[in-house]
PDB file as gemmi writes it, atoms N, CA and C in Angstrom:
CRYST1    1.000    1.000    1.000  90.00  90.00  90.00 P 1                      
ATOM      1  N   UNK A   1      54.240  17.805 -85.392  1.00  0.00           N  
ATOM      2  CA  UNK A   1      53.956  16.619 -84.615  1.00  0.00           C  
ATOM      3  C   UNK A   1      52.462  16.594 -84.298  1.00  0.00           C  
ATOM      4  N   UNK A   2      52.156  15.678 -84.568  1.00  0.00           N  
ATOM      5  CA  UNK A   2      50.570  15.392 -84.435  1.00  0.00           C  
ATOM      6  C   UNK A   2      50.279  14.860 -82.890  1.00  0.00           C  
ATOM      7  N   UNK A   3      49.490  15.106 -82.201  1.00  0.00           N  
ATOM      8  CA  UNK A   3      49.309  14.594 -80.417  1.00  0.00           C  
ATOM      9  C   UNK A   3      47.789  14.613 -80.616  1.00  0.00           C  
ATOM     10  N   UNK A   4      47.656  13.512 -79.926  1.00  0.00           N  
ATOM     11  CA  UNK A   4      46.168  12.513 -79.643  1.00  0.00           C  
ATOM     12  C   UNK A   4      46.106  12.293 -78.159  1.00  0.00           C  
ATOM     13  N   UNK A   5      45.001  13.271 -77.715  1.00  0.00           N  
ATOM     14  CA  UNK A   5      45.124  13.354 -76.082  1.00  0.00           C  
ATOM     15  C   UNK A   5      43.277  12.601 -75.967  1.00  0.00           C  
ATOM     16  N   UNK A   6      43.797  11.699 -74.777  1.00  0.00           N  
ATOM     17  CA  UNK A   6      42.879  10.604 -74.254  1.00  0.00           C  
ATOM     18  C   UNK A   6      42.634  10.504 -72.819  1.00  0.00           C  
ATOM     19  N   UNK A   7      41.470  10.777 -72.521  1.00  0.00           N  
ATOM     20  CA  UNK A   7      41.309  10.043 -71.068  1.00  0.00           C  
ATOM     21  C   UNK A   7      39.974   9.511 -71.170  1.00  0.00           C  
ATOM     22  N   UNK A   8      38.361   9.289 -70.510  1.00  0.00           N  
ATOM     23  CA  UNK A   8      37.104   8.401 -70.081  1.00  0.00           C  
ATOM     24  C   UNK A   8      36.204   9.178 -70.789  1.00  0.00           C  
ATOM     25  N   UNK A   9      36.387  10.533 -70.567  1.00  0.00           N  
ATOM     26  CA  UNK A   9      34.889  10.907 -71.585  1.00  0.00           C  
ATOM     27  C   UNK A   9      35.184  11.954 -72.426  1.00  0.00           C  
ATOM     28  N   UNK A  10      36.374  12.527 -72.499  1.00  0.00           N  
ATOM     29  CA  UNK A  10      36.704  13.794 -73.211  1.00  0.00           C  
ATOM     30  C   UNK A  10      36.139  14.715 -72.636  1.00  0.00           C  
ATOM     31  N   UNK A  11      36.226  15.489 -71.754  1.00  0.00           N  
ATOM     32  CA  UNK A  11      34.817  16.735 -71.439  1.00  0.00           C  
ATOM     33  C   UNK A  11      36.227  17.228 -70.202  1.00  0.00           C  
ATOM     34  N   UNK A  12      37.083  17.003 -69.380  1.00  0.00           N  
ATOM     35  CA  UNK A  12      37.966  17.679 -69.068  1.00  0.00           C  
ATOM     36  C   UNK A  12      39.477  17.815 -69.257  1.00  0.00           C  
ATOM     37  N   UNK A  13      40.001  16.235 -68.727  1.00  0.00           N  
ATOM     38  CA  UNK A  13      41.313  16.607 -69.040  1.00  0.00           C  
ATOM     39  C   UNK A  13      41.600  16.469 -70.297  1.00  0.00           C  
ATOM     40  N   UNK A  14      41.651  15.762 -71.421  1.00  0.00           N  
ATOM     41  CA  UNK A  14      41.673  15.739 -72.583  1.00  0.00           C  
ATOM     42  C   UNK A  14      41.712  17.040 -73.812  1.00  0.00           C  
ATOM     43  N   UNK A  15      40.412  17.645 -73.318  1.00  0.00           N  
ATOM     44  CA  UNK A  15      40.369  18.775 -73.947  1.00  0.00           C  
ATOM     45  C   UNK A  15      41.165  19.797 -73.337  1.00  0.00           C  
ATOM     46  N   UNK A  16      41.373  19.824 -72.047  1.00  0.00           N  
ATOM     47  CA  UNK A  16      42.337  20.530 -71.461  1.00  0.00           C  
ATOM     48  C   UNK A  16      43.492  20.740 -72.238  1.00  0.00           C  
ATOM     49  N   UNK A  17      44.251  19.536 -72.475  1.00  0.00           N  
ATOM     50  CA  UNK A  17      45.580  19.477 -73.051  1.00  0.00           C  
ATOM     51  C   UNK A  17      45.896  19.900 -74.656  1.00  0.00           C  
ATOM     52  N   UNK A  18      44.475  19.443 -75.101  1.00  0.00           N  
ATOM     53  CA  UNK A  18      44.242  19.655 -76.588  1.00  0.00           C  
ATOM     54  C   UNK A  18      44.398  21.305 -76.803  1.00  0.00           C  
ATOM     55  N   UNK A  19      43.548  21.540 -76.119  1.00  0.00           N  
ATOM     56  CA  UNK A  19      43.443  23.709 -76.232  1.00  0.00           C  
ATOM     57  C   UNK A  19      44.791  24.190 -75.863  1.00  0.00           C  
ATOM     58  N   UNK A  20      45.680  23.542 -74.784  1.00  0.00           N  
ATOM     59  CA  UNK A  20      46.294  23.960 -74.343  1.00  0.00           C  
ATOM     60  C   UNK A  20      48.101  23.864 -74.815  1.00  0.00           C  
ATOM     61  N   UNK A  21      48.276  22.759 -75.720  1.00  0.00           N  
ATOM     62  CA  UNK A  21      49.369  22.768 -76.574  1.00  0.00           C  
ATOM     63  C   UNK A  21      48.939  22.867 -77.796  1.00  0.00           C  
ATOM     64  N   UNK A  22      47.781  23.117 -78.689  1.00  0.00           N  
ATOM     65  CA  UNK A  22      47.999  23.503 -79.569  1.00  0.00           C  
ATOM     66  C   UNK A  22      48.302  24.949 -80.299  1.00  0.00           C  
ATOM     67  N   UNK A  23      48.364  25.788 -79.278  1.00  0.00           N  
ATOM     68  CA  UNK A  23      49.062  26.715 -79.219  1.00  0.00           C  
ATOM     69  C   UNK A  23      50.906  26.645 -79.433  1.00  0.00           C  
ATOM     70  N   UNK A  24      51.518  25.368 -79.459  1.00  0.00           N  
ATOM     71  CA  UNK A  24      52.724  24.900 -79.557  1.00  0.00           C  
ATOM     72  C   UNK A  24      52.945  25.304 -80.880  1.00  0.00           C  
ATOM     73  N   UNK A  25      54.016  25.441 -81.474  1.00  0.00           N  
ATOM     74  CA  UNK A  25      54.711  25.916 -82.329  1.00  0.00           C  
ATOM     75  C   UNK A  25      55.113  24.138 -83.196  1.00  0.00           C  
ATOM     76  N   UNK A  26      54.151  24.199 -84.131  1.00  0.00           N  
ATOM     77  CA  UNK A  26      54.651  22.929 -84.715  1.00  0.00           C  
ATOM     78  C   UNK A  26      53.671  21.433 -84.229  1.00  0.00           C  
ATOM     79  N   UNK A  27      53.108  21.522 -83.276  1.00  0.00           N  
ATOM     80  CA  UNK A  27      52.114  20.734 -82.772  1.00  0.00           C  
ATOM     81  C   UNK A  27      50.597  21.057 -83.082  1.00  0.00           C  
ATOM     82  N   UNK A  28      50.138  20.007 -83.683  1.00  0.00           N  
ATOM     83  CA  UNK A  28      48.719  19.495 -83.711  1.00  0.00           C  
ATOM     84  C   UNK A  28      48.440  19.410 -82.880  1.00  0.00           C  
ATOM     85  N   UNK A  29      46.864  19.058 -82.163  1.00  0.00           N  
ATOM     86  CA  UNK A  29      46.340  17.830 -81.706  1.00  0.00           C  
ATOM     87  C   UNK A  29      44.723  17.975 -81.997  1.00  0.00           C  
ATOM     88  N   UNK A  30      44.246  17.234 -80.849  1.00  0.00           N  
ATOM     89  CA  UNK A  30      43.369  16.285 -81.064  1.00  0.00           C  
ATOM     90  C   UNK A  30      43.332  15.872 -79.661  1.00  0.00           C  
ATOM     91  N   UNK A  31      42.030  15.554 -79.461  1.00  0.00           N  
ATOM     92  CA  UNK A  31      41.763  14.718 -78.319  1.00  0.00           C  
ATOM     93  C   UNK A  31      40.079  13.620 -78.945  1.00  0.00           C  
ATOM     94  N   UNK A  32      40.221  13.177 -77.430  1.00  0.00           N  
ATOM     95  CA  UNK A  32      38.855  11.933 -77.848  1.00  0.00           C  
ATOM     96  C   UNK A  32      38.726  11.157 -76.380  1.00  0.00           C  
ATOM     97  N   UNK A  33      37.536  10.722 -76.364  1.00  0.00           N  
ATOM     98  CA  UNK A  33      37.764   9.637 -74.653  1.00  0.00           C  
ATOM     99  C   UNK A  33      37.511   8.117 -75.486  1.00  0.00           C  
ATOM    100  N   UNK A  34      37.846   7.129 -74.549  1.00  0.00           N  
ATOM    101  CA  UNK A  34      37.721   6.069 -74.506  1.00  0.00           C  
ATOM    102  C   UNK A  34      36.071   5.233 -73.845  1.00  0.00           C  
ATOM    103  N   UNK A  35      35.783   5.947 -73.527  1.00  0.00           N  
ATOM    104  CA  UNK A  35      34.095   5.434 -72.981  1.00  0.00           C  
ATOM    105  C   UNK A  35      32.968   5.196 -74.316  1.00  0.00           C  
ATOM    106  N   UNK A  36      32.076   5.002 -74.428  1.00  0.00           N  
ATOM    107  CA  UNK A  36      30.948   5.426 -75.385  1.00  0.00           C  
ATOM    108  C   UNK A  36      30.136   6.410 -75.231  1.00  0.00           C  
ATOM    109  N   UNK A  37      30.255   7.292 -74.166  1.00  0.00           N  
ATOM    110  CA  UNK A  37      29.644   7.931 -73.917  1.00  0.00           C  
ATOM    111  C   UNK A  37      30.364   9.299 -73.699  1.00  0.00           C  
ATOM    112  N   UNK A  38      31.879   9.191 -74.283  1.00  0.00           N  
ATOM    113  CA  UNK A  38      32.354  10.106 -74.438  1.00  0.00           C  
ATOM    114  C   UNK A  38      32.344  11.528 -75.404  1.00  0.00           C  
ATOM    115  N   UNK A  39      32.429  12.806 -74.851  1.00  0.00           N  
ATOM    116  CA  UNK A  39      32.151  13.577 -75.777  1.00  0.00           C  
ATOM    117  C   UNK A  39      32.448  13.719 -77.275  1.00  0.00           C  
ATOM    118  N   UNK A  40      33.622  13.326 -77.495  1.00  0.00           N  
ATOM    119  CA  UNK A  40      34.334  12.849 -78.644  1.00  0.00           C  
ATOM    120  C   UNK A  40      34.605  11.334 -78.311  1.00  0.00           C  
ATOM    121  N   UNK A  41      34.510  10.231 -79.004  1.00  0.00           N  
ATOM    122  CA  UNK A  41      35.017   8.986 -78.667  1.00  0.00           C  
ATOM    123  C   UNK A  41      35.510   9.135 -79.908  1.00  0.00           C  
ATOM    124  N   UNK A  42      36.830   8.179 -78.933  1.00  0.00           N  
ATOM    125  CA  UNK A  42      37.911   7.586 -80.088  1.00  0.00           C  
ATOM    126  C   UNK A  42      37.741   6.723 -81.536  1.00  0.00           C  
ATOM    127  N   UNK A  43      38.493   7.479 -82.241  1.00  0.00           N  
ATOM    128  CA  UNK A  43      38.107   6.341 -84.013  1.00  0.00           C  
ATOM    129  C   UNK A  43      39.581   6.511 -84.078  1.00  0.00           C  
ATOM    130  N   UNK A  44      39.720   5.019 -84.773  1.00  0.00           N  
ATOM    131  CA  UNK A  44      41.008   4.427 -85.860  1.00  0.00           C  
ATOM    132  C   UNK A  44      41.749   5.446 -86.341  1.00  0.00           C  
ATOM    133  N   UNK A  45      40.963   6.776 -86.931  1.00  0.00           N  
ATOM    134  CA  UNK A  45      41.108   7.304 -87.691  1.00  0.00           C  
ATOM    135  C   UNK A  45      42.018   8.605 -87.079  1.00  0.00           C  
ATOM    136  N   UNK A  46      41.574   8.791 -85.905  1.00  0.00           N  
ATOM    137  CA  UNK A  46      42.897   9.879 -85.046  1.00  0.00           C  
ATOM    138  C   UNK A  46      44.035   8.716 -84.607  1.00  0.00           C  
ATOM    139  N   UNK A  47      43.830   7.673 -84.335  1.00  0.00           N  
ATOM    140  CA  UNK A  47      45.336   6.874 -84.206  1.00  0.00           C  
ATOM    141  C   UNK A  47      46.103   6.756 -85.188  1.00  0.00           C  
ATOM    142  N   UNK A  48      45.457   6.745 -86.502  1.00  0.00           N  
ATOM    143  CA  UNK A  48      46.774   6.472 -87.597  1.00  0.00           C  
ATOM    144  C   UNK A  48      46.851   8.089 -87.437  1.00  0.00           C  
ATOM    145  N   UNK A  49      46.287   9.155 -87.704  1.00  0.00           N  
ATOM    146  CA  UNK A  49      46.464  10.861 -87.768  1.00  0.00           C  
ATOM    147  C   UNK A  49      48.250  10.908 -86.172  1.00  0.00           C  
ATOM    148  N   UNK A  50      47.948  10.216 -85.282  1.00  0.00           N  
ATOM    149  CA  UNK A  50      48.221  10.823 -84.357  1.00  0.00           C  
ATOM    150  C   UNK A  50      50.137  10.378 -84.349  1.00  0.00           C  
ATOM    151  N   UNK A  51      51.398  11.134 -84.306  1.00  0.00           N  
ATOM    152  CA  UNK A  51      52.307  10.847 -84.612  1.00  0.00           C  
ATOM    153  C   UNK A  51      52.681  10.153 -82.837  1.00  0.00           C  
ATOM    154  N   UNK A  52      52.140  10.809 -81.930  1.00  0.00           N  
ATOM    155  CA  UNK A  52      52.035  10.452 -80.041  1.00  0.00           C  
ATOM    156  C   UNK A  52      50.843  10.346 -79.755  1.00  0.00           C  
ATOM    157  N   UNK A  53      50.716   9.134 -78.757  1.00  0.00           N  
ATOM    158  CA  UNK A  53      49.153   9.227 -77.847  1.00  0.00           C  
ATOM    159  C   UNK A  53      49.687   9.217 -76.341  1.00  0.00           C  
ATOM    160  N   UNK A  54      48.525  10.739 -76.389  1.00  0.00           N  
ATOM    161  CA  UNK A  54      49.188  10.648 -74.692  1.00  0.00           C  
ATOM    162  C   UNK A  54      48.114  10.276 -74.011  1.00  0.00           C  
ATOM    163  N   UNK A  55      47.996   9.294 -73.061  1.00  0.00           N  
ATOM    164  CA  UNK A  55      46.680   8.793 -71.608  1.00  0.00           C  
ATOM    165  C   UNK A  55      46.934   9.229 -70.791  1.00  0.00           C  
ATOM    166  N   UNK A  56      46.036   9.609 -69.936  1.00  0.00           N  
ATOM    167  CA  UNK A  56      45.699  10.587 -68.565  1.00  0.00           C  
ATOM    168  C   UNK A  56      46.263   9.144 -67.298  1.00  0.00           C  
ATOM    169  N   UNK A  57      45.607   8.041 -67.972  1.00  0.00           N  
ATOM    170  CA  UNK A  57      45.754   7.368 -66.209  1.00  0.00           C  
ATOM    171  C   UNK A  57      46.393   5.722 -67.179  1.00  0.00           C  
ATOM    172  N   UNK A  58      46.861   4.862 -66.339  1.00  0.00           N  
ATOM    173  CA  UNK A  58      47.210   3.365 -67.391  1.00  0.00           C  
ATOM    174  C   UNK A  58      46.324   2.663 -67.511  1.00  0.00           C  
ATOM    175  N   UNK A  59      45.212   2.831 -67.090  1.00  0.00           N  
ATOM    176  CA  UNK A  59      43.779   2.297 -66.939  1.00  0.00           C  
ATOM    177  C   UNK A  59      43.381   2.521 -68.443  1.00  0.00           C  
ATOM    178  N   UNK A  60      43.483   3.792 -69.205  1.00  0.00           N  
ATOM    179  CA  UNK A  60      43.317   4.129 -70.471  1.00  0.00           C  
ATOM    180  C   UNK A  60      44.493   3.904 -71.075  1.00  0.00           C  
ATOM    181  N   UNK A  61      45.546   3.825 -71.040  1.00  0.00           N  
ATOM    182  CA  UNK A  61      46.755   2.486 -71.921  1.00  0.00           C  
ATOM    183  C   UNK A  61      46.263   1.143 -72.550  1.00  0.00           C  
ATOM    184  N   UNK A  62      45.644   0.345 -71.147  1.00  0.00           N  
ATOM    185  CA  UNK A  62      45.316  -0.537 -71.165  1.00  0.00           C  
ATOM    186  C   UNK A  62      43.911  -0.681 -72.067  1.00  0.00           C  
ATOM    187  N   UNK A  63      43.158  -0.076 -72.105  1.00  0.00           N  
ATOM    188  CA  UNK A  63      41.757  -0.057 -72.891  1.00  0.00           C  
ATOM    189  C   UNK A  63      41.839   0.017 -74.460  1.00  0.00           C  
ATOM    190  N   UNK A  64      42.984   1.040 -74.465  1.00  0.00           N  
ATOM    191  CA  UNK A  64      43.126   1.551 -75.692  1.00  0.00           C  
ATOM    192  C   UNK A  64      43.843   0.136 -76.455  1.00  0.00           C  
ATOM    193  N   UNK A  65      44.504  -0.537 -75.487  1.00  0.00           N  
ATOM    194  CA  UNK A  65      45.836  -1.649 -76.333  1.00  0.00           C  
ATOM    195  C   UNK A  65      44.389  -2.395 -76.725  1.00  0.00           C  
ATOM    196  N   UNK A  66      43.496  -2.742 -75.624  1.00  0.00           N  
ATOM    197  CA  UNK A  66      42.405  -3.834 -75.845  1.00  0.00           C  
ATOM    198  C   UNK A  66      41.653  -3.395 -76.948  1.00  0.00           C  
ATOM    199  N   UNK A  67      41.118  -2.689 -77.193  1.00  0.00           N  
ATOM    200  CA  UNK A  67      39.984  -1.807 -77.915  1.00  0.00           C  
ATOM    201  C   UNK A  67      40.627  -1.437 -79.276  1.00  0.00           C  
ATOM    202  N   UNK A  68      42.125  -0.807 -79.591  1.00  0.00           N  
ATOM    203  CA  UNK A  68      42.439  -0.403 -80.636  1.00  0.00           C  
ATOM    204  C   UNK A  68      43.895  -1.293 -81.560  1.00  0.00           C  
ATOM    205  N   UNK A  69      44.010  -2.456 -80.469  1.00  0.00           N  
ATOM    206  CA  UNK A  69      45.128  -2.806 -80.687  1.00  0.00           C  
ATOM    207  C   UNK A  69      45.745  -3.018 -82.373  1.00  0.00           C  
ATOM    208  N   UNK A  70      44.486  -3.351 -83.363  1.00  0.00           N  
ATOM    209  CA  UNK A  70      45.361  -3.197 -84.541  1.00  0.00           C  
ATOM    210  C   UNK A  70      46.098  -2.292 -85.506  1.00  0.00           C  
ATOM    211  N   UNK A  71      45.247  -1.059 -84.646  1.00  0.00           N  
ATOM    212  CA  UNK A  71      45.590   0.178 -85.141  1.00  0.00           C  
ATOM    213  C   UNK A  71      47.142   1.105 -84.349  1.00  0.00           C  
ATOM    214  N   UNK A  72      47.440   0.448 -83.527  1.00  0.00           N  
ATOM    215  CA  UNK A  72      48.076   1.236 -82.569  1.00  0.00           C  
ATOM    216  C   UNK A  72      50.156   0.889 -83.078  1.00  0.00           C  
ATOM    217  N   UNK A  73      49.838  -0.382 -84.239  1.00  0.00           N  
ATOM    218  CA  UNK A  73      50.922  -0.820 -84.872  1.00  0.00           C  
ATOM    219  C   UNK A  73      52.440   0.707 -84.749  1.00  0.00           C  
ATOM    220  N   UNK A  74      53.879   0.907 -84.361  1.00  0.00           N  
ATOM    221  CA  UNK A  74      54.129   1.852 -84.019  1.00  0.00           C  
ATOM    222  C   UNK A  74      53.921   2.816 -83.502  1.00  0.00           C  
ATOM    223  N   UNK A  75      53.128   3.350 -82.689  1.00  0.00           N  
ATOM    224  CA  UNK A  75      52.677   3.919 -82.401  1.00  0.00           C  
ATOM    225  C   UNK A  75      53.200   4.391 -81.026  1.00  0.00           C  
ATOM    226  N   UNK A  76      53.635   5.739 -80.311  1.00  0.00           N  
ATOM    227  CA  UNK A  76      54.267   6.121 -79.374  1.00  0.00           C  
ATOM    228  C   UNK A  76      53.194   6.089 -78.301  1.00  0.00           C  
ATOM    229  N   UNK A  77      52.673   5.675 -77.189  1.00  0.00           N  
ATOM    230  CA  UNK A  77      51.891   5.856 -76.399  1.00  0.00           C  
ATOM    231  C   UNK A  77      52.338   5.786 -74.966  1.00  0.00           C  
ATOM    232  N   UNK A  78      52.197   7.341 -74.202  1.00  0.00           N  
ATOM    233  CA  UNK A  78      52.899   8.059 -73.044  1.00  0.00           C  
ATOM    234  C   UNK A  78      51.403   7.956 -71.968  1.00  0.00           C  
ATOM    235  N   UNK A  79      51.567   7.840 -71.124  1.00  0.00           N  
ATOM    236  CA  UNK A  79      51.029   7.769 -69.768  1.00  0.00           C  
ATOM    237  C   UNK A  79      51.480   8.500 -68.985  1.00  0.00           C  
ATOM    238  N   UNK A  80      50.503  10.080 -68.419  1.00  0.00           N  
ATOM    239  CA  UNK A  80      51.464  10.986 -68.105  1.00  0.00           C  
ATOM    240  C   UNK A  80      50.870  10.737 -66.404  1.00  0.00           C  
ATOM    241  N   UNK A  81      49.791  10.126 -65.516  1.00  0.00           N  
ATOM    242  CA  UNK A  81      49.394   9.803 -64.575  1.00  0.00           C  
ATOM    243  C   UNK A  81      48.566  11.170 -64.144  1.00  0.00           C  
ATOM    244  N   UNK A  82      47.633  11.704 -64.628  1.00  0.00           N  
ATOM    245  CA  UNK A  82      46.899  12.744 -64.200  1.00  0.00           C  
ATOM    246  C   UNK A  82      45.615  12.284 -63.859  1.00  0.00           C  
ATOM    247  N   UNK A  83      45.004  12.747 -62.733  1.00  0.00           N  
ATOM    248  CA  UNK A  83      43.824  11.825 -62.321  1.00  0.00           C  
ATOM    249  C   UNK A  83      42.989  12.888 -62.453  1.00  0.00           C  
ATOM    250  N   UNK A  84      41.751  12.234 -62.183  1.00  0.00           N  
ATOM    251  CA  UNK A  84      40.279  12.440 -62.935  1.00  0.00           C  
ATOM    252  C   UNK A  84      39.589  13.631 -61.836  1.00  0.00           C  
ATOM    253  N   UNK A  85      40.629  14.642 -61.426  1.00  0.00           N  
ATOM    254  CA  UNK A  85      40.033  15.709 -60.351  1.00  0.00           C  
ATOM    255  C   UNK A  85      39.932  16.970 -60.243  1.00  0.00           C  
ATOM    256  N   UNK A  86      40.126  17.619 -61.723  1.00  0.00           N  
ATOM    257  CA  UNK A  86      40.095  18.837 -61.890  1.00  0.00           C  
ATOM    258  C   UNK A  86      38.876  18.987 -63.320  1.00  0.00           C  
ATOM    259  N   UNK A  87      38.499  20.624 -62.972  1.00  0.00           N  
ATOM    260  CA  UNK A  87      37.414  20.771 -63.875  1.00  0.00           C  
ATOM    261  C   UNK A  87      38.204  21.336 -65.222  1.00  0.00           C  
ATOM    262  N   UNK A  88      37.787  21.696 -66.121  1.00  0.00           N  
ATOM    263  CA  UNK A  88      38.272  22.066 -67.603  1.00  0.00           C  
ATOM    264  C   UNK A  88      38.987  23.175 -67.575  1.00  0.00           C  
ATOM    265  N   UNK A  89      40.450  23.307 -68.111  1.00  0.00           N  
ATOM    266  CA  UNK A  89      41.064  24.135 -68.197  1.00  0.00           C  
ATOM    267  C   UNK A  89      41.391  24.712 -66.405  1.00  0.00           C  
ATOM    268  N   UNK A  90      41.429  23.748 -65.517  1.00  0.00           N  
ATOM    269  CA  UNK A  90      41.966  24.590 -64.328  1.00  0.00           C  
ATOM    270  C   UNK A  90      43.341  24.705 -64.357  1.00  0.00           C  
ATOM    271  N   UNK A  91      44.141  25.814 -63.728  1.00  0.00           N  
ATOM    272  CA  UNK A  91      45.163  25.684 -63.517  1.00  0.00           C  
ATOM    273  C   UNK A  91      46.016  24.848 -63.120  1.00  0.00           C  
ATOM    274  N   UNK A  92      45.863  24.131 -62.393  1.00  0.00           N  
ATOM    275  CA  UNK A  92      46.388  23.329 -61.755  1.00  0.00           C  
ATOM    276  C   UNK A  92      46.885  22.255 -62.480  1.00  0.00           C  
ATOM    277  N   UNK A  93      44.728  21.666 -63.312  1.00  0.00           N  
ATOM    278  CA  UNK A  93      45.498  20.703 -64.230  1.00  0.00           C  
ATOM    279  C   UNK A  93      46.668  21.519 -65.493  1.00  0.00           C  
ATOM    280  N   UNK A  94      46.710  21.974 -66.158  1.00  0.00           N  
ATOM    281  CA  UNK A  94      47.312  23.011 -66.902  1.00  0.00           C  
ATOM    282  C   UNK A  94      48.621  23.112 -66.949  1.00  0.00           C  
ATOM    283  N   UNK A  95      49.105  23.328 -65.577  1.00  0.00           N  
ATOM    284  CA  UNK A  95      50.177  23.175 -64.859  1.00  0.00           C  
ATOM    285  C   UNK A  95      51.018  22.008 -64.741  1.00  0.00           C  
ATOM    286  N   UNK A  96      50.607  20.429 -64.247  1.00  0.00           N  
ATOM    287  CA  UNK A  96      50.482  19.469 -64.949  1.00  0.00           C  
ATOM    288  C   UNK A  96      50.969  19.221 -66.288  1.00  0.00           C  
ATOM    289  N   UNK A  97      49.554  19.629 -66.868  1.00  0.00           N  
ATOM    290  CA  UNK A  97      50.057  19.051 -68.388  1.00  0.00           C  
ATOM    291  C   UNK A  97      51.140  19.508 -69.155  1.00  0.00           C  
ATOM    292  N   UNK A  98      51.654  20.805 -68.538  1.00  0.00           N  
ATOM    293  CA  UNK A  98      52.497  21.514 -69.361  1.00  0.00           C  
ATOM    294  C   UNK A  98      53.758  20.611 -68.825  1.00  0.00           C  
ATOM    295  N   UNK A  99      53.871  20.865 -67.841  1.00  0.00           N  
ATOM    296  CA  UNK A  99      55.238  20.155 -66.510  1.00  0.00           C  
ATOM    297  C   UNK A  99      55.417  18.491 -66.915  1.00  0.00           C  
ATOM    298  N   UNK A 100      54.281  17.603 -67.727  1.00  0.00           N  
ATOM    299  CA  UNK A 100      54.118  16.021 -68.152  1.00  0.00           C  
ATOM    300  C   UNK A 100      54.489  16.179 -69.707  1.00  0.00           C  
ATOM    301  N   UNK A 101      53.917  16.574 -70.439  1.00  0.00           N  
ATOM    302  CA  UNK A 101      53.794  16.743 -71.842  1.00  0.00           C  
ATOM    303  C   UNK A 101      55.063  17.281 -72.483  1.00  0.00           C  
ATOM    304  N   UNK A 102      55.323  18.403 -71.843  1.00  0.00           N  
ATOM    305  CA  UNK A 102      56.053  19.153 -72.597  1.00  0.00           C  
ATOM    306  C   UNK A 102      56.927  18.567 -72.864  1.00  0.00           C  
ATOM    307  N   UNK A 103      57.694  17.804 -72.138  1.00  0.00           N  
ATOM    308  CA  UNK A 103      59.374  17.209 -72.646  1.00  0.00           C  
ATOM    309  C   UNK A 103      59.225  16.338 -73.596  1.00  0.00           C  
ATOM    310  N   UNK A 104      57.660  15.699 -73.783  1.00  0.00           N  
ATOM    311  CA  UNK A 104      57.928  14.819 -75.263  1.00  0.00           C  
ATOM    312  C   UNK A 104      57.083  15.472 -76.608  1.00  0.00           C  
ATOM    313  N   UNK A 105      56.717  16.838 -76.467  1.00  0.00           N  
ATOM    314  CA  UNK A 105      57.062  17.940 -77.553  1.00  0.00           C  
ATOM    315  C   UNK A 105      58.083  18.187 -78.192  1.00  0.00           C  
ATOM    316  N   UNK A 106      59.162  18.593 -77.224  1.00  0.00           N  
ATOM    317  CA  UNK A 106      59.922  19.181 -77.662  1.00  0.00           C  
ATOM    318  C   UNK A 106      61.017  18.524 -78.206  1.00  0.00           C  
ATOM    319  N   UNK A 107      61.374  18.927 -79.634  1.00  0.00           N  
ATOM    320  CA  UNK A 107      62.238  18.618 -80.396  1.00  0.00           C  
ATOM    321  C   UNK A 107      63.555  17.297 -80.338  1.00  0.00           C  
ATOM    322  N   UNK A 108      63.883  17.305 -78.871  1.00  0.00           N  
ATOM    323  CA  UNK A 108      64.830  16.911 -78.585  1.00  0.00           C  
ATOM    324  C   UNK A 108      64.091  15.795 -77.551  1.00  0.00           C  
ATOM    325  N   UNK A 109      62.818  15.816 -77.262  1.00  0.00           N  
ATOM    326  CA  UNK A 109      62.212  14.980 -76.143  1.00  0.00           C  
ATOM    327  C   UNK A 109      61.728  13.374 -76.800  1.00  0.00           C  
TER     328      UNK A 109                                                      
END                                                                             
């Protein structure tokens, strides 16, 4: 399963999630932000790659429908509500992502 993790600039939660399930058994990913000034910004080219897109807040749902909408054709896109307040790789967020994400990893999710 391929996963395309998104939030504003790529530089915390995003990459957070990326390092942190691709350690998953069977899972890709990928991350990217939605800003221009993001560390990675988003291309076409990880949305068709991406089999799920997961967004940090619906603020980035919404950008992405505006911004990518022709590309996004089937496309699974989850809104897990994690806000913009932890630094890279903290526990906490971590904790989170595992406790949001995980059930639509897994096999049966």
């Amino acid at each position: 399963m391929n996963v395309l993790f998104l939030c504003t600039q790529n530089r915390r939660r995003s990459p957070t999630a990326e390092q942190v399930f691709a350690a998953w058994p069977g899972v890709e990913t990928d991350s990217a932000g939605l800003h221009a000034s993001a560390a990675v910004v988003l291309s076409p080219e990880q949305i068709e790659w991406a089999d799920i897109i997961v967004v940090m807040e619906e603020r980035h749902r919404t950008q992405l429908s505006k911004g990518y909408r022709a590309h996004l054709k089937g496309k699974r896109v989850v809104c897990i509500d994690v806000p913009d307040k932890f630094p890279f790789m903290d526990p906490t967020l971590v904790a989170q992502l595992e406790a949001k994400v995980g059930p639509y990893l897994r096999r049966d999710g």
